[in-house]
C-alpha atoms as a printed R data frame, in Angstrom:
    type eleno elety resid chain resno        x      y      z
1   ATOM     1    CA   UNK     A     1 -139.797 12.934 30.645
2   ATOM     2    CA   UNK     A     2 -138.307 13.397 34.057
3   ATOM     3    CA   UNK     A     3 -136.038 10.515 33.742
4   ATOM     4    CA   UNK     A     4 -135.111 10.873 30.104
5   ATOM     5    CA   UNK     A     5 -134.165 14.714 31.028
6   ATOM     6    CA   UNK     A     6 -132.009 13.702 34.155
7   ATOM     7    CA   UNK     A     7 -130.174 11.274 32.067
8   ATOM     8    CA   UNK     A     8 -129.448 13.442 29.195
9   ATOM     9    CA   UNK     A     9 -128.921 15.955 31.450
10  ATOM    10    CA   UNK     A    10 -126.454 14.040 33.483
11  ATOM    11    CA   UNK     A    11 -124.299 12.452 29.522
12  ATOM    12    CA   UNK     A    12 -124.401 15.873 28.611
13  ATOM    13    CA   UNK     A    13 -123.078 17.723 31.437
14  ATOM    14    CA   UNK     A    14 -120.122 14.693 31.481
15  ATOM    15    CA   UNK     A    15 -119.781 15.486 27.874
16  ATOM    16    CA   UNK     A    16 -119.172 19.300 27.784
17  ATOM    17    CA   UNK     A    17 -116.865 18.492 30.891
18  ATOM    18    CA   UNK     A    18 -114.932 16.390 29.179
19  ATOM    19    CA   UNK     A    19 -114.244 18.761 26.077
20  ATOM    20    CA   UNK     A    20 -110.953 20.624 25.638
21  ATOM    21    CA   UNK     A    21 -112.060 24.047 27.003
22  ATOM    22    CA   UNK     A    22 -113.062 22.381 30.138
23  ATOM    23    CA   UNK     A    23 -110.066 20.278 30.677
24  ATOM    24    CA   UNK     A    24 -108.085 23.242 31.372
25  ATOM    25    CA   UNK     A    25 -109.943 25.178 33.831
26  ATOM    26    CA   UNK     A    26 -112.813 26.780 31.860
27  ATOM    27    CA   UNK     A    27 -115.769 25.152 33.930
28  ATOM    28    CA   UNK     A    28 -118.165 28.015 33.353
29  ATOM    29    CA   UNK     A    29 -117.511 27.788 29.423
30  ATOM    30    CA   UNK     A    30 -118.561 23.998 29.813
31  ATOM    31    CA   UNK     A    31 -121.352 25.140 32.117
32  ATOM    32    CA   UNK     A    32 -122.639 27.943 29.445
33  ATOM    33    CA   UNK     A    33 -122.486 24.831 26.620
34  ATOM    34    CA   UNK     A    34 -124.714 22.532 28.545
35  ATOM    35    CA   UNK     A    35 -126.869 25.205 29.408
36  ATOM    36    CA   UNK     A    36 -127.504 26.269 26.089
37  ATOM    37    CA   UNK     A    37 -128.008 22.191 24.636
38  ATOM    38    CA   UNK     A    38 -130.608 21.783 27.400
39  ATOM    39    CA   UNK     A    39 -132.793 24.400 28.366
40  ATOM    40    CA   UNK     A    40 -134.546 24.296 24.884
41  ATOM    41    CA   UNK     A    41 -135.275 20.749 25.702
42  ATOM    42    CA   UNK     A    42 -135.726 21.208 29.536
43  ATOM    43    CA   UNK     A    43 -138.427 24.481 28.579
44  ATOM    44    CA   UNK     A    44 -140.498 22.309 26.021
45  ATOM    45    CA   UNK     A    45 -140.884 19.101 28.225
46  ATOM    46    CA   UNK     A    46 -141.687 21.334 31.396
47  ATOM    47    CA   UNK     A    47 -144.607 23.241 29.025
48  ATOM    48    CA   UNK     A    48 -148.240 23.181 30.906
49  ATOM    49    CA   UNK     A    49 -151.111 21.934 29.302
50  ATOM    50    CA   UNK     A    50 -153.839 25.165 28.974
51  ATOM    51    CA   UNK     A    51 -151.628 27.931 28.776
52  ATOM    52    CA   UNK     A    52 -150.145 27.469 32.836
53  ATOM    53    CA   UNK     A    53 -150.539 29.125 35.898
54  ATOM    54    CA   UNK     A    54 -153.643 30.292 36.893
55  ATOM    55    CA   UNK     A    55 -155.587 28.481 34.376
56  ATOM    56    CA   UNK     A    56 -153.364 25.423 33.483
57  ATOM    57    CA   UNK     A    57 -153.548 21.769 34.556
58  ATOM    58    CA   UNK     A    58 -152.304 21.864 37.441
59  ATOM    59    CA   UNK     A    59 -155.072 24.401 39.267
60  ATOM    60    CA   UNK     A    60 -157.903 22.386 37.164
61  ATOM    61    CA   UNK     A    61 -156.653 19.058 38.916
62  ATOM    62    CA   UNK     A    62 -156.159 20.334 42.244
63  ATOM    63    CA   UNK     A    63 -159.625 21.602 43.010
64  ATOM    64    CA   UNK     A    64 -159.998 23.865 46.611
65  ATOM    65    CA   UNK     A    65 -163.657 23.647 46.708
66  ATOM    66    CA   UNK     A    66 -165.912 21.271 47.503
67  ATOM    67    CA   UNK     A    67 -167.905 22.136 44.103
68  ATOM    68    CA   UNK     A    68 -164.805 21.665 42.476
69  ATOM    69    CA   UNK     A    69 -163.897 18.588 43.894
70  ATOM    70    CA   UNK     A    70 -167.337 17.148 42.823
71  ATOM    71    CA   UNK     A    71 -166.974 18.913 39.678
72  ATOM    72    CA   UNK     A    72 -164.006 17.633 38.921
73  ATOM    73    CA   UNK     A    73 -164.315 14.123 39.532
74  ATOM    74    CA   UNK     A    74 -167.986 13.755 37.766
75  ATOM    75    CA   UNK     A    75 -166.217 14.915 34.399
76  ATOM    76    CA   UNK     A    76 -162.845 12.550 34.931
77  ATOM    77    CA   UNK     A    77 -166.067  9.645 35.228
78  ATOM    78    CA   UNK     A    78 -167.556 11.272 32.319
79  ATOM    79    CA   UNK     A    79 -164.654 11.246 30.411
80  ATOM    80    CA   UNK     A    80 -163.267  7.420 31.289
81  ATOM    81    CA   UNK     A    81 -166.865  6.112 30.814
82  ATOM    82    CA   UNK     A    82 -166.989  7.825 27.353
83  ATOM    83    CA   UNK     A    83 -163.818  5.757 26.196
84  ATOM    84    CA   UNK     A    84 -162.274  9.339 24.959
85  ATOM    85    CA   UNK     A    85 -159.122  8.295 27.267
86  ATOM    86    CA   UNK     A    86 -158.478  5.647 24.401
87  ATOM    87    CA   UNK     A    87 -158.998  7.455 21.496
88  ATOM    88    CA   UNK     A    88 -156.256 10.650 22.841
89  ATOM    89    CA   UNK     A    89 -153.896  7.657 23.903
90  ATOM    90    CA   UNK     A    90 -153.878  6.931 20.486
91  ATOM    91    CA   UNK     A    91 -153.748  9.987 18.881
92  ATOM    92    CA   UNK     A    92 -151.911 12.016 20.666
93  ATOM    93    CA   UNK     A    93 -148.844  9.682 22.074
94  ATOM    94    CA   UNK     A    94 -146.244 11.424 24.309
95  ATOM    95    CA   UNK     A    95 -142.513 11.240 22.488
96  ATOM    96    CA   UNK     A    96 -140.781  8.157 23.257
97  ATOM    97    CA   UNK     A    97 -137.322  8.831 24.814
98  ATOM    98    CA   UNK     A    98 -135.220  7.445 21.621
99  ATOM    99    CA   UNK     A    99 -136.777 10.691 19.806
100 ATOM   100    CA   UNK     A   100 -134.668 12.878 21.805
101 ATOM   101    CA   UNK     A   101 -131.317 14.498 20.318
102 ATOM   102    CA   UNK     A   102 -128.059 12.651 21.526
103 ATOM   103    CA   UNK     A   103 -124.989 14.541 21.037
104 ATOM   104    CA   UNK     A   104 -121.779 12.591 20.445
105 ATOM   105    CA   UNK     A   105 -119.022 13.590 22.642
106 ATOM   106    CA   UNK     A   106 -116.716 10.607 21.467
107 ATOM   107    CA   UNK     A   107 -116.944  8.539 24.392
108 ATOM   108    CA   UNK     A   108 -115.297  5.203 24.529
109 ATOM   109    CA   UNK     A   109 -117.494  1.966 24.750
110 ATOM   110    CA   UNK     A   110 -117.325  0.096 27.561
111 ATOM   111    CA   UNK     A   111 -115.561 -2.928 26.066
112 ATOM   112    CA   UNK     A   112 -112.412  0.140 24.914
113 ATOM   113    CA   UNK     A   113 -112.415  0.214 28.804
114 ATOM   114    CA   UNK     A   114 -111.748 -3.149 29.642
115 ATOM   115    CA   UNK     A   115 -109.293 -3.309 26.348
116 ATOM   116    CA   UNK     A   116 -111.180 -5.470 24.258
């Protein structure tokens, strides 16, 4: 998600630039707009899995203890040997990149560029 965010982030930040309002000298209007079209997408994609902070994934996968280091890696062997891994890969596939919203700004092909 990190790339597909930086890229949309990047197209629409050029886009609400390039709009009327912004032309002029109303930068934190076109700001405010591709604030607003991101952070939905930026919050969901930057969710934790169990809930977050203390209790989330990252504290369960970074162990401080050495009974949590040896707790931790018994059940990743439990769970790889058990062949769960492929049965959530199937199941429960992350969204492919070509899912995500595109907004069009109207911006010339590259071939309009060259004056093809």
């Amino acid at each position: 998600m990190g790339t597909t965010l930086a890229l949309q982030g990047a197209y629409n930040l050029a886009g609400a630039l390039t709009q009327p309002d912004a032309l002029t000298t109303h930068y934190a209007a076109a700001f405010a707009s591709y604030e607003a079209h991101m952070r939905p997408i930026v919050e969901r994609a930057q969710r934790l899995a169990f809930g977050g902070p203390p209790y989330g994934m990252p504290h369960l996968l970074n162990p401080e203890t050495w009974w949590g280091i040896w707790m931790m890696r018994g059940i990743v062997a439990l769970i790889y040997w058990s062949g769960v891994v492929n049965l959530v890969a199937r199941v429960a596939r992350p969204k492919p990149a070509s899912t995500m919203p595109v907004v069009d700004y109207g911006f010339r092909d590259l071939g309009e560029w060259r004056g093809e």
